[in-house]
C-alpha positions as CSV (number, residue, x, y, z in Angstrom):
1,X,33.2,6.1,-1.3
2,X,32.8,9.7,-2.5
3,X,29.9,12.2,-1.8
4,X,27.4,10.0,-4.5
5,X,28.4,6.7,-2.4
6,X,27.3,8.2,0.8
7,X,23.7,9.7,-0.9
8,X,23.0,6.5,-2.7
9,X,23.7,4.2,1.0
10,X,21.9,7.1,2.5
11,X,18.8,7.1,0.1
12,X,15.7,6.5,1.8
13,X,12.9,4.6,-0.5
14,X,9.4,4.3,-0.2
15,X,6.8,1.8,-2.0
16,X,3.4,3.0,-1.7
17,X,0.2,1.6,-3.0
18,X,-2.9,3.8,-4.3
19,X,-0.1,7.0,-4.4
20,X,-2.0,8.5,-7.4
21,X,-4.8,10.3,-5.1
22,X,-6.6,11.0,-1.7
23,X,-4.5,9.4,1.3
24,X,-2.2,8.0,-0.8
25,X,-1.0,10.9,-2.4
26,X,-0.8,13.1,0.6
27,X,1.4,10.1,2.7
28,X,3.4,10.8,-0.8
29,X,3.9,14.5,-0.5
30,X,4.8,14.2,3.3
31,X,7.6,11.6,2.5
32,X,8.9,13.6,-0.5
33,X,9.2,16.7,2.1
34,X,11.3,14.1,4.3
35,X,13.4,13.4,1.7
36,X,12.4,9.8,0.7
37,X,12.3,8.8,-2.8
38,X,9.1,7.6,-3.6
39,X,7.8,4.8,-6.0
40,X,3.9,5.3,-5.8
41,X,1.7,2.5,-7.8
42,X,-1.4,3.5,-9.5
43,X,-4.1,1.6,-11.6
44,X,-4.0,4.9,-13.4
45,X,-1.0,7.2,-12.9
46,X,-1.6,9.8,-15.7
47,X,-5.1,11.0,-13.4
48,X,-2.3,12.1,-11.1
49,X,-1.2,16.1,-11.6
50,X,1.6,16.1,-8.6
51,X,5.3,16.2,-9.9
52,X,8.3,15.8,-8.0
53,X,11.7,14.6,-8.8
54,X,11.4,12.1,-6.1
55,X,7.9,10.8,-7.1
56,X,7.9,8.0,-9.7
57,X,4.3,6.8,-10.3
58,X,4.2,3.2,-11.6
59,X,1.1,1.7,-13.4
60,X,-0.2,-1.8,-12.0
61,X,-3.6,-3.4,-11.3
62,X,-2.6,-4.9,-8.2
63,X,-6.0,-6.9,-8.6
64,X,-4.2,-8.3,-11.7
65,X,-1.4,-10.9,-10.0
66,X,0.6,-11.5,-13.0
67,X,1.1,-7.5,-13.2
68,X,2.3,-7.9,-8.7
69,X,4.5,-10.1,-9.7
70,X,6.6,-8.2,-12.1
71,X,5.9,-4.8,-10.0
72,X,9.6,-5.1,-7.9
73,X,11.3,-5.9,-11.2
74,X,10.1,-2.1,-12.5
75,X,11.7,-0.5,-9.1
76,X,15.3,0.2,-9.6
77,X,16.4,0.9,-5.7
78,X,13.7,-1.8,-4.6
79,X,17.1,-3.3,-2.1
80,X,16.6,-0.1,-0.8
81,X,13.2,0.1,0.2
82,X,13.1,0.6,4.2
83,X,9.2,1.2,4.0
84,X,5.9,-0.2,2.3
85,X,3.0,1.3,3.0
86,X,-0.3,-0.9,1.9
87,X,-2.4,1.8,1.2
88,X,-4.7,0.8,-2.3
89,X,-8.5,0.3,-2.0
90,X,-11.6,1.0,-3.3
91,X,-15.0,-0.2,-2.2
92,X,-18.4,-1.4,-3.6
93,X,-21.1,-0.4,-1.0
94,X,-24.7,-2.6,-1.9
95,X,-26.2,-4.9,-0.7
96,X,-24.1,-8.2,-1.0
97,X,-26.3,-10.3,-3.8
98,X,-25.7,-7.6,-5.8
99,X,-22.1,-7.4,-6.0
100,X,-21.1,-9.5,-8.8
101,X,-18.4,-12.0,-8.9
102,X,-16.2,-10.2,-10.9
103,X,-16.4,-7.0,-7.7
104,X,-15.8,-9.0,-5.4
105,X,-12.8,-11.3,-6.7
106,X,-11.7,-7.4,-7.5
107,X,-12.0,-6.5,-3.8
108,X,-10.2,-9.7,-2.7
109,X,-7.6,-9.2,-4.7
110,X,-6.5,-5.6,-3.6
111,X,-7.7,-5.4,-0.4
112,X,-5.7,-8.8,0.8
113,X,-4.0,-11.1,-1.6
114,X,-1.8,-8.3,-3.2
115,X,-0.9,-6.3,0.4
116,X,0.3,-10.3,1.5
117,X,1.6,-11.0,-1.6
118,X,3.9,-7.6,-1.7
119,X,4.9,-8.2,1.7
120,X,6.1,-11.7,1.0
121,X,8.7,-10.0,-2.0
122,X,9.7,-7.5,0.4
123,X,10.1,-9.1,4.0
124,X,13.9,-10.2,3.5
125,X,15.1,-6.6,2.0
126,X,12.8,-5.1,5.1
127,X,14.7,-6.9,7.2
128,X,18.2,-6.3,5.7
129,X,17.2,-2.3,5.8
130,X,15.1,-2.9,9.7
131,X,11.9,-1.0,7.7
132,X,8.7,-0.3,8.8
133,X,5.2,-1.8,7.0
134,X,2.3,0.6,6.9
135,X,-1.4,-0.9,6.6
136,X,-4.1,1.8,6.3
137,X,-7.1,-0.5,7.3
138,X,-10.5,1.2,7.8
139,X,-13.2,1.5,10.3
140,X,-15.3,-0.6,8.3
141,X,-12.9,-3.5,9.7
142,X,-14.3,-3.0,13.1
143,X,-17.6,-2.3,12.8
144,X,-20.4,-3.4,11.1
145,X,-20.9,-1.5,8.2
146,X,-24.2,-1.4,5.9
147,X,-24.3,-2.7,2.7
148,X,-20.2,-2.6,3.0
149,X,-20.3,-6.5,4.4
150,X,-17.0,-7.9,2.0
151,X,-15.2,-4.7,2.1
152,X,-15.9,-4.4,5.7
153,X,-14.7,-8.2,6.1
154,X,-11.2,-7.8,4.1
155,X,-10.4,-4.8,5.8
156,X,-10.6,-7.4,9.2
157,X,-8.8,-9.6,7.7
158,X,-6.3,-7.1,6.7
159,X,-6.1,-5.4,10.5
160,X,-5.4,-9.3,11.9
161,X,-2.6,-9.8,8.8
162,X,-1.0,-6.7,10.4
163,X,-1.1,-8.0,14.0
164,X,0.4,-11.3,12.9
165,X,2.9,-9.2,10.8
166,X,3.6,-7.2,14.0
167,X,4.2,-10.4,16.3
168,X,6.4,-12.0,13.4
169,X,8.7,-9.5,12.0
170,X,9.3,-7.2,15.3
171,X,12.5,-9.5,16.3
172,X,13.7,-8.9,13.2
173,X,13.8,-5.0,13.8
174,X,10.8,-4.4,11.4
175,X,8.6,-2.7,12.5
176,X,4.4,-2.6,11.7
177,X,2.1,-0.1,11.8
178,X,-1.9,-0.1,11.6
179,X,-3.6,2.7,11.0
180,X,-7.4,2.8,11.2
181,X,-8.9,5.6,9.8
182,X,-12.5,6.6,9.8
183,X,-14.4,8.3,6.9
184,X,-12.0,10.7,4.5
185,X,-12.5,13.7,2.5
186,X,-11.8,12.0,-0.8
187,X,-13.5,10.9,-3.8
188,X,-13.3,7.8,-2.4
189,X,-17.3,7.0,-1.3
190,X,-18.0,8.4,-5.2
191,X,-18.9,4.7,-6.1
């Protein structure tokens, strides 16, 4: 098998969504220091200034389905992926008549179809490499949360799509994880 056979069946690969900034980068930087190669997905990947040979950004919308759907295709070692870490968000705090239509199919979209919908691509290799699934829900999920009612609401949904995953996948020697975090220093209350 040679020295490159044992790094390449020993390569450890992480898929992580919203990598480009605030939690997402720095769950990024901590895996690089582990030694995982990391495929980080941005909406925009050139606002991010951290380099590392093990750090691949990739540009997708993963509001846009069309562009989820080709994302695994872009990921060279995606059999090797042992751990996805649901991590992209952003919110629209107001009241909820004035969210429009397009926000809120926006929200939808990356706060629950595309975390189920990536899962979905990735449970059988998960299972092949017994990975873990990371959800970074919110506080929001739990409590009520002014003029944050459909961000709030998806990030239930999201905490419950984790549960189920939990209950589901755990006999198959994947294992789940929920984190809940409460408010962040990042830019991320800036809207």
């Amino acid at each position: 098998m040679g020295l490159y056979g044992k790094f390449v069946s020993s390569l450890k690969v992480a898929l992580v969504t919203g990598a480009s900034r605030g939690i997402g980068l720095s769950i990024s930087q901590m895996l690089v220091s582990l030694g995982y190669k990391v495929y980080g997905i941005s909406r925009n990947p050139e606002n991010c200034n951290y380099k590392n040979e093990l750090f691949h950004l990739i540009a997708c919308d993963l509001s846009n389905a069309k562009h989820l759907d080709q994302l695994l295709d872009r990921i060279p070692e995606k059999k090797e992926i042992s751990l996805l870490i649901h991590n992209a968000g952003v919110a629209y705090f107001s009241p909820v008549e004035e969210l429009s239509s397009e926000k809120i199919r926006e929200l939808v979209n990356l706060h629950i179809t595309a975390p189920m919908l990536l899962t979905s691509q990735l449970t059988r290799i998960l299972k092949q490499n017994q990975g873990r699934i990371v959800f970074i829900g919110s506080v929001a999920g739990k409590e009520i949360s002014p003029w944050g009612n459909v961000y709030a609401s998806l990030k239930a949904g999201i905490h419950h799509f984790a549960r189920e995953l939990f209950a589901e996948l755990r006999k198959f020697g994947v294992k789940v994880h929920l984190i809940i975090p409460d408010i962040t220093k990042t830019d991320f209350y800036n809207r």
